[in-house]
C-alpha angles and dihedrals in degrees: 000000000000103000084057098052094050083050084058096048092044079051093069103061098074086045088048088053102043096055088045093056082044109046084044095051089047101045077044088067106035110107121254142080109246084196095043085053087049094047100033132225089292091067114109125235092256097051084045090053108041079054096054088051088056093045086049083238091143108056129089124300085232084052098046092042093057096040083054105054090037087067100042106043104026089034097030095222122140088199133235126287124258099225110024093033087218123128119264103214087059093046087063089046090057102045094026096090097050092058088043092053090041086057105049091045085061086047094057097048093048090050092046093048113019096054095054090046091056096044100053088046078056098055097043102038115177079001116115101262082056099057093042095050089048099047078056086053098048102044077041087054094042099052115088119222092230085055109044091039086066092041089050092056092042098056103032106029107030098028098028109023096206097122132030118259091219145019139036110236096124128039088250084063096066093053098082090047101048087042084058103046097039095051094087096045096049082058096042086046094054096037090050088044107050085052094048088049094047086057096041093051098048089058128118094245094053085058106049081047094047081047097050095060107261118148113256093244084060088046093050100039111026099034108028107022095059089049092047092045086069096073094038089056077079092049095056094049082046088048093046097058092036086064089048096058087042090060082074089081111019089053092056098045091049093035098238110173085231137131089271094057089043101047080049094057101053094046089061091048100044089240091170088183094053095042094044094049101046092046090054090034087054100048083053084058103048098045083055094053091051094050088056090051096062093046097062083047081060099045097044093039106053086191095061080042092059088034092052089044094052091046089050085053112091103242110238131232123241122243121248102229107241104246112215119242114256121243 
């Protein structure tokens, strides 16, 4: 098992690296002058251009991208941002936490609401709760997070008055943002689980319970619930990440000093250093986030424990049998 996990990490090197040659040659071909947005549209061609000399702006995409992933993966700096002069890695630090907890806020709530959606549209499948649970899933999966995060401040901040349209400085302002990013999971979650359970209640093994005598709560609960719980592990990895790409948006409609409002930011104002870190610094996170995922595959499945533990083991060799001379 560890020699699988530490497969996995090494794993991530070439990703990281990937998505570091990738995110650099993209932010090298977006429009727009970093020193020309410091000094402003008054600077003259001389002072843009003795600033792009000291921000190595000038010089080759081959130089500036080695210059770039030698300082970030041999020196482990992220860099220092070109407005705010600041460093980027504390920065993260900094707003990290407030996407991560954002996330796994929207986790929670899709776990707590999506799962027993889908499992009452299981058990009564064609029946009417099904209909109903999946008519949620489906307007839930058909509203947009930049839409319904608009529609949120509109109704209960500005008509109602009840929560506050930005900021985070009490619990209650946290509530608008975590109903607009959690609304497409608690759709993806029912919609996942109800097809999971289908397949968990028509086994073998349901029906030689259900035969045996057991109630049909200990049948759902304690026999197919624990089997059908396997396949949705992925789904909540999956979720997890997903929240935190949709904190890009929630965060800057809420204004949420988070990582969202701050990759935006630098994207508007072409701060190759702060793109560039929170994208790599993303997919980190994200990669992360994946190799716990299969190992809780590992820890609630016995038989992927056994199977990551074969493929760690070295495989050896046979022995060629020695042959005697002939006389």
């Amino acid at each position: 098992m560890i020699r699988y996990v530490i497969k996995r990490i090494l794993l991530m090197i070439p990703v990281l690296v990937g998505v570091a040659i990738l995110i650099f040659t993209i932010m090298y071909f977006v429009p727009g002058d970093p020193a020309e947005i410091i000094l402003g549209s008054t600077a003259s061609e001389a002072e843009l251009d003795a600033l792009r000399d000291t921000m190595g702006l000038n010089d080759p995409y081959i130089v500036r991208l080695g210059r770039f992933l030698y300082q970030t993966f041999i020196q482990f700096d992220l860099g220092n941002s070109y407005i705010f002069n600041t460093s980027v890695a504390s920065e993260l630090a900094v707003r990290f936490p407030r996407t991560l907890f954002f996330a796994v806020c929207c986790m929670v709530i899709r776990v707590a609401i999506g799962t027993p959606l889908g499992i009452t549209a299981a058990v009564h499948h064609n029946g009417l709760a099904d209909r109903i649970c999946m008519m949620i899933s489906l307007i839930g999966i058909s509203l947009p997070e930049f839409w319904v995060a608009p529609m949120l401040v509109i109704i209960f901040a500005l008509n109602l008055g009840i929560l506050p349209a930005y900021g985070i400085e009490h619990w209650y302002g946290w509530i608008l943002p975590v109903i607009a990013g959690s609304l497409g999971g608690i759709a993806g979650q029912a919609r996942q689980t109800r097809s999971q359970m289908l397949e968990v209640i028509r086994a073998d093994y349901v029906t030689t319970a259900r035969a045996k005598g057991l109630s049909e709560n200990a049948i759902l609960y304690k026999t197919a619930l624990p089997n059908g719980v396997i396949p949705l592990i992925n789904g909540l990895g999956s979720g997890l990440a997903q929240s935190m790409g949709g904190a890009l948006i929630i965060e800057n409609v809420f204004t949420i000093p988070g990582m969202g409002v701050y990759l935006t930011t630098g994207v508007n104002n072409r701060d190759y250093p702060v793109v560039q870190g929170t994208v790599l610094f993303l997919a980190l996170t994200f990669s992360i986030i994946m190799l716990l995922v299969d190992l809780a595959f590992a820890f609630v499945d016995p038989r992927i424990k056994a199977q990551y533990e074969r493929s760690g083991k070295r495989m050896k060799k046979p022995k060629k049998a020695k042959t005697g001379q002939e006389v």
